[in-house]
C-alpha positions in Angstrom: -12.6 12.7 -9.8 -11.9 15.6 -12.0 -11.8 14.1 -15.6 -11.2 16.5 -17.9 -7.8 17.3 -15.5 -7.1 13.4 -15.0 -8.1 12.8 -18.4 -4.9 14.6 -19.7 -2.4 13.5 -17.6 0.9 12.3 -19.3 1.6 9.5 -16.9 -2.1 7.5 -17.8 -5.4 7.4 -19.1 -9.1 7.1 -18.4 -11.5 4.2 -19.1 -14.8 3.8 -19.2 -16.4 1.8 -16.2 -20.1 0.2 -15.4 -21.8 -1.6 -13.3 -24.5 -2.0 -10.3 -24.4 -0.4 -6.6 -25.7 -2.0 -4.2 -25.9 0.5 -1.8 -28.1 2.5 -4.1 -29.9 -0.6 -5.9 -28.8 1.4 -9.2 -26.2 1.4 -12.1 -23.6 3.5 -12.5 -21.2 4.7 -15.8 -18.2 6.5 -15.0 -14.4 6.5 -15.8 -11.0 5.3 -13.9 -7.7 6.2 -13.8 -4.8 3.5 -15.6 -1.6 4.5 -14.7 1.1 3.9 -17.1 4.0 1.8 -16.8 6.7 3.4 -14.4 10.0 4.6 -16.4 13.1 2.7 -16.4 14.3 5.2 -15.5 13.4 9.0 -13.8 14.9 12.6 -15.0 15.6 14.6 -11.7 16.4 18.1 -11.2 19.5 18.6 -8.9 17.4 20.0 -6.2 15.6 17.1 -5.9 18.6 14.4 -6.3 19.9 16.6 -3.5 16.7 16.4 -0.9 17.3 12.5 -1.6 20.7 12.2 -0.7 19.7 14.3 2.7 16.8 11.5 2.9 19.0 8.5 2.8 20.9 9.7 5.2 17.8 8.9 7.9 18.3 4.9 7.0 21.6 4.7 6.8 22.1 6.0 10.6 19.5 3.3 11.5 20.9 0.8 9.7 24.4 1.6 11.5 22.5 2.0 14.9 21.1 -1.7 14.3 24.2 -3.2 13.4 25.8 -2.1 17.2 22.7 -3.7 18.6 23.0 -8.1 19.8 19.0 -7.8 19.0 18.0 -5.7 15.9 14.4 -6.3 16.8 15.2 -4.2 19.3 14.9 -1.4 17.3 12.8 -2.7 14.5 10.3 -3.7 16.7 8.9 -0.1 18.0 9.7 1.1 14.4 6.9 -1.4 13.0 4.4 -0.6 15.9 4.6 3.6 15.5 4.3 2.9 11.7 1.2 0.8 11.9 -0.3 3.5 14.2 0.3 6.6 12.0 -0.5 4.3 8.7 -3.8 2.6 10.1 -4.8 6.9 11.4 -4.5 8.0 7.8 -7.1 4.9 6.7 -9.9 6.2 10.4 -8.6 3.6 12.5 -7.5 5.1 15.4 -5.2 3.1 18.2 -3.2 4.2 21.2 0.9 3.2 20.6 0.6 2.2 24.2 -2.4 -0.3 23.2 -0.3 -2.2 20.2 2.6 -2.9 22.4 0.2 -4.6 24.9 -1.7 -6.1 22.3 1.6 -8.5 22.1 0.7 -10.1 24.8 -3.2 -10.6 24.3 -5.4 -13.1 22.5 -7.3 -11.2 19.2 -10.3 -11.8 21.4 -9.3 -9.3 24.1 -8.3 -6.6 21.8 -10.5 -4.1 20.6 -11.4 -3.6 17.2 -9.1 -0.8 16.2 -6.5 -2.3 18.2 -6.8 -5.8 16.6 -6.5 -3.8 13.0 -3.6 -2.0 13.6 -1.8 -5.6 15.1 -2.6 -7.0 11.3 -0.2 -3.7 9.7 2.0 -5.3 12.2 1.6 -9.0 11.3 1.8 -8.0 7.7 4.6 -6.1 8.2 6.5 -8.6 9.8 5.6 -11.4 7.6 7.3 -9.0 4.4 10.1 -8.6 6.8 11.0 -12.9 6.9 9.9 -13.0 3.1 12.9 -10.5 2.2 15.3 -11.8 5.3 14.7 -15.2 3.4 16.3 -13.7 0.0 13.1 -14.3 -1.8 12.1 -10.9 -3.9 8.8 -9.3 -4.1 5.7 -10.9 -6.1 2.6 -10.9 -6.8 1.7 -13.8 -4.5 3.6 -12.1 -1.8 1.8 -9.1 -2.0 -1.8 -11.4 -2.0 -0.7 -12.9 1.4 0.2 -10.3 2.8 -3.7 -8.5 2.2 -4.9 -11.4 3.8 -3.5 -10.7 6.8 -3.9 -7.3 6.7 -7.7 -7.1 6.7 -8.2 -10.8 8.9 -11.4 -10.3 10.9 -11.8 -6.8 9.8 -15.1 -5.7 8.3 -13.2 -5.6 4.4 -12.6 -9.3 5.6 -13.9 -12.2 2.6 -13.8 -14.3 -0.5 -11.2 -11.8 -2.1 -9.0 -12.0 0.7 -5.8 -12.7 -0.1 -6.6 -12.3 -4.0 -6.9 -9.3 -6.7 -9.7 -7.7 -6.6 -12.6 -8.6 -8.8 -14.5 -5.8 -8.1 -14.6 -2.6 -8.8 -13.8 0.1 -5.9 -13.6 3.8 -5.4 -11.8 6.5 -2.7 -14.5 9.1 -1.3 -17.0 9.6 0.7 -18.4 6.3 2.3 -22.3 6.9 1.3 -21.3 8.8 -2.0 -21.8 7.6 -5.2 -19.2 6.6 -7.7 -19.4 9.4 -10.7 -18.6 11.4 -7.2 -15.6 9.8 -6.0 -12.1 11.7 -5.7 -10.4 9.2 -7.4 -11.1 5.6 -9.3 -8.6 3.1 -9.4 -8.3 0.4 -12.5 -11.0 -1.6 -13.0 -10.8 -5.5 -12.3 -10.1 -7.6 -14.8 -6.7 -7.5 -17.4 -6.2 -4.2 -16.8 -6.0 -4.4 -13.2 -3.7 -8.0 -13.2 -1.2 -7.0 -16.2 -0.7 -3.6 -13.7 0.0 -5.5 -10.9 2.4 -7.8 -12.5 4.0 -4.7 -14.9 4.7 -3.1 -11.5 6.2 -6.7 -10.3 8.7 -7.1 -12.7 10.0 -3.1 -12.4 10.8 -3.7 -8.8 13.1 -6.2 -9.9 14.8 -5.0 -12.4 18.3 -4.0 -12.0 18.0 0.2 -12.0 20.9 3.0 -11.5 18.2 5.0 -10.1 18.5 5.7 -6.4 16.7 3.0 -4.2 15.0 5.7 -2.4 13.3 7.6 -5.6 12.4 3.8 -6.8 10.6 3.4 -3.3 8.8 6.0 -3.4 7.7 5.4 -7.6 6.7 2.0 -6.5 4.8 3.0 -3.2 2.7 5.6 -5.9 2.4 3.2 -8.9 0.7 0.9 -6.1 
């Protein structure tokens, strides 16, 4: 992570971070990135407001082509699947489309490992699909079931399941060491919690801002 540039961004700051790797049987000091609190609202240039209108465009004609449909899941269904394929690709988990239809119709026994990863995306997909069609609006406790699904039986599988983290993780390379990481999130503990709930009660605020530009802040704040 390149601190003196992340150091003087105007939308966080650094802290200092400690602790013990196991992989190296050693301590580490380093820093993490705190975002700060999204903006009620966001200053656009018209260029930009203009690339959004062109991108809501894309939902609305699939929101119109679902409501000519008797089944929905018709098209929602093979929506979720190519989603959890690309999404799980960007994380190394690597599934055929063809596989996570089948997978459907299989016990989590018969599937393979990457296969049986990508179904959670889908399982945890679908399960934020009946908390919404249920009117009930997006939490903190939704967002902890819904990473319990996500990585059931997978090797990231265990106590924390299901909860916020309590320890302190890193993005790079699997055997590198944490002063080399590209990027350190928050550490655990307030900092990490009052996030996670600041970023809670901005999603459901009433906003003027296009729904689109708020997805997207919300998908990077997260």
């Amino acid at each position: 992570m390149d601190i003196e540039s992340i150091g003087n961004s105007p939308i966080g700051k650094i802290v200092p971070i400690s602790g013990y790797d196991r992989r190296f049987d050693e301590e580490f000091a380093h820093f993490a990135f705190v975002p700060s609190p999204l903006p009620a609202d966001f200053v656009l240039s018209g260029a930009t407001y203009s690339v959004v209108v062109d991108a809501t465009a894309a939902p609305a004609r699939a929101d119109q082509a679902a409501s000519l449909l008797p089944n929905p899941d018709l098209l929602a269904r093979p929506a979720t699947r190519r989603e959890a394929v690309s999404t799980s690709a960007l994380e190394g988990t690597y599934a055929a489309l063809s596989d996570v239809f089948e997978a459907d119709f299989l016990e989590r026994g018969q599937m393979s490992a990457s296969v049986s990863e990508v179904q959670n995306y889908v399982s945890a997909a679908e399960h934020a699909y009946g908390w919404l069609a249920e009117g009930r609006p997006i939490t903190l406790n939704m967002i902890e079931q819904l990473h319990q699904v996500l990585i059931d039986g997978t090797p990231s599988d265990g106590p924390e399941a299901g909860h916020v983290r309590t320890t302190q993780v890193f993005i790079g390379a699997g055997r590198g060491r944490v002063p080399t990481a590209r990027y350190v999130p928050p550490p655990p503990g307030d900092l990490l919690r009052d996030g996670l709930l600041d970023w809670e009660q901005w999603i459901r605020q009433p906003s003027s801002t296009p729904s689109l530009i708020r997805i997207a802040a919300a998908h990077y704040q997260f």
